[in-house]
Each structure stands twice: as C-alpha cells, then as structure tokens.
C-alpha positions in Angstrom: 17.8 -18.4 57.6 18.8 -15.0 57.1 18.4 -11.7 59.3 16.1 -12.4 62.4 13.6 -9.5 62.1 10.4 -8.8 64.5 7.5 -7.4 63.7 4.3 -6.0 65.7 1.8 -3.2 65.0 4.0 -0.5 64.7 7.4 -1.0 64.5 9.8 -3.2 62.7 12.8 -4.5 64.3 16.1 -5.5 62.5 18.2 -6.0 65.2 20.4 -3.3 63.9 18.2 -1.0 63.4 14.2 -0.3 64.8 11.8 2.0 62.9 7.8 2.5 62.9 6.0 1.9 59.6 2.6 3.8 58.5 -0.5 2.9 60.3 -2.2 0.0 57.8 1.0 -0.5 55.7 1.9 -4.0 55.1 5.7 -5.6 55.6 7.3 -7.4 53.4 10.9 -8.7 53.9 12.6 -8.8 50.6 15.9 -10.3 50.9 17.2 -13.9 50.8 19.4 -15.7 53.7 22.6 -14.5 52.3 22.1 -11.0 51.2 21.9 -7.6 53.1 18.5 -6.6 54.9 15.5 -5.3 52.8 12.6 -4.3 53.3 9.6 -2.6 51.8 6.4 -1.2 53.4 3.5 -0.8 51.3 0.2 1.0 51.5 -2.4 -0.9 51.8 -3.5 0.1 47.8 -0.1 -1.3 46.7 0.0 2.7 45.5 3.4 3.8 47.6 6.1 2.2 48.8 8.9 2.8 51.1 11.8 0.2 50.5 14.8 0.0 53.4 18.3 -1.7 52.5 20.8 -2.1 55.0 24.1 -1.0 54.4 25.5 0.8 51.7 23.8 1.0 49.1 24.4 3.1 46.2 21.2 4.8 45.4 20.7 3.4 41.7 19.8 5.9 38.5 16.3 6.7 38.6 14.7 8.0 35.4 12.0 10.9 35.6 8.3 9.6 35.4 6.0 12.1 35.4 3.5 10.0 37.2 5.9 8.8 39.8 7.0 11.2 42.4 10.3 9.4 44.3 12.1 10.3 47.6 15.8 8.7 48.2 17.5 8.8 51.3 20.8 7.8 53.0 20.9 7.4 56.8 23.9 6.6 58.9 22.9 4.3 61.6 26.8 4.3 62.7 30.4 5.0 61.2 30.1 1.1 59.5 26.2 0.4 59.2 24.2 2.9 56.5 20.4 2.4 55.2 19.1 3.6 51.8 15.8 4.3 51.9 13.7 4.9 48.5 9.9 5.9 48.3 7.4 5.8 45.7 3.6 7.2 45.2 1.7 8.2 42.4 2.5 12.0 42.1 -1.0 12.9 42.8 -0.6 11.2 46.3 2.9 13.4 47.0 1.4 15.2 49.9 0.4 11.9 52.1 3.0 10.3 50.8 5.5 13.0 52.1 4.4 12.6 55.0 4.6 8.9 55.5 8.4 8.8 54.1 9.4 11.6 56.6 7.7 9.9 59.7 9.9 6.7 58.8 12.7 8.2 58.4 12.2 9.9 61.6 11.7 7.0 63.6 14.6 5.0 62.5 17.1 4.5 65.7 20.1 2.2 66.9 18.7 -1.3 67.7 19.5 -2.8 71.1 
C-alpha cells in the first residue's frame, strides 16, 4: 500500500516527481500507506541526509546547532504539487555536502 515508487542506481522515481540521489547513498522510504510521500537519502556513514516530502510542507523551526550545518528547500513541481527538501551534515562536511544537496535539487523534474 501507499505511493508506488521505483528505484534503480541512480534515480528515484515517485511517479510525480523523478530525481537522482548521490552516488553510494542509500534510500529509505519513510512514509506510511496513508500519508504524503517521504523520503530520505543517506550517506553511506549515516553522516548527511537529504529528506524529500511531497506536497506542502511547512518547513518546521530548526534550532541552530553548531555542529549541524542544514539546508531547507521548497520546490514547485507544479501550481498544486510542492516538495520540501531539508539536508543535514556534520558542519565540518558542508563543502561535500553542498554539493550533494544542490545536485538533487537539480535533478528533480515532472514525472511521466
């Protein structure tokens, strides 16, 4: 039950939406049957995470941590359909991990 999803090497596909995860990044599908799509990528140290919730989200309060570095986004798959996407790495690892968020968020498109 729930959101059919596929998965291969490189890409996840919701249907709604396709995007390519990092190159060794596990998938894990979050959600149950009856709630909105989520799902997080995660490095393969369990260090940084990218987490992607269908809909409209709204990006929750985040309190500073000085060892955390976060990225939020909001992208606009169509006038109804938004995805909040939120990152976390260890601050140390914000270069990489810059780098990882932006290529998802750049490879996010319409699904068919």
């Amino acid at each position: 039950p729930g959101a059919f999803v596929t998965i291969d090497d490189d890409h996840f596909d919701a249907g709604i939406f396709r995007v390519d995860y990092p190159d060794g990044w596990r998938v894990i599908k979050t959600s149950v049957a009856t709630a909105p799509l989520e799902v997080v990528f995660a490095s393969p140290d369990n260090s940084m995470t990218i987490r992607i919730i269908e809909g409209d989200t709204p990006l929750p309060e985040s309190t500073p941590d000085p060892v955390v570095y976060e990225r939020r986004e909001q992208f606009d798959l169509s006038a109804n359909e938004t995805l909040t996407i939120i990152g976390q790495a260890p601050t140390e690892a914000k270069d990489v991990f810059d780098g990882a968020f932006a290529s998802v968020i750049a490879s996010i498109r319409l699904g068919n």
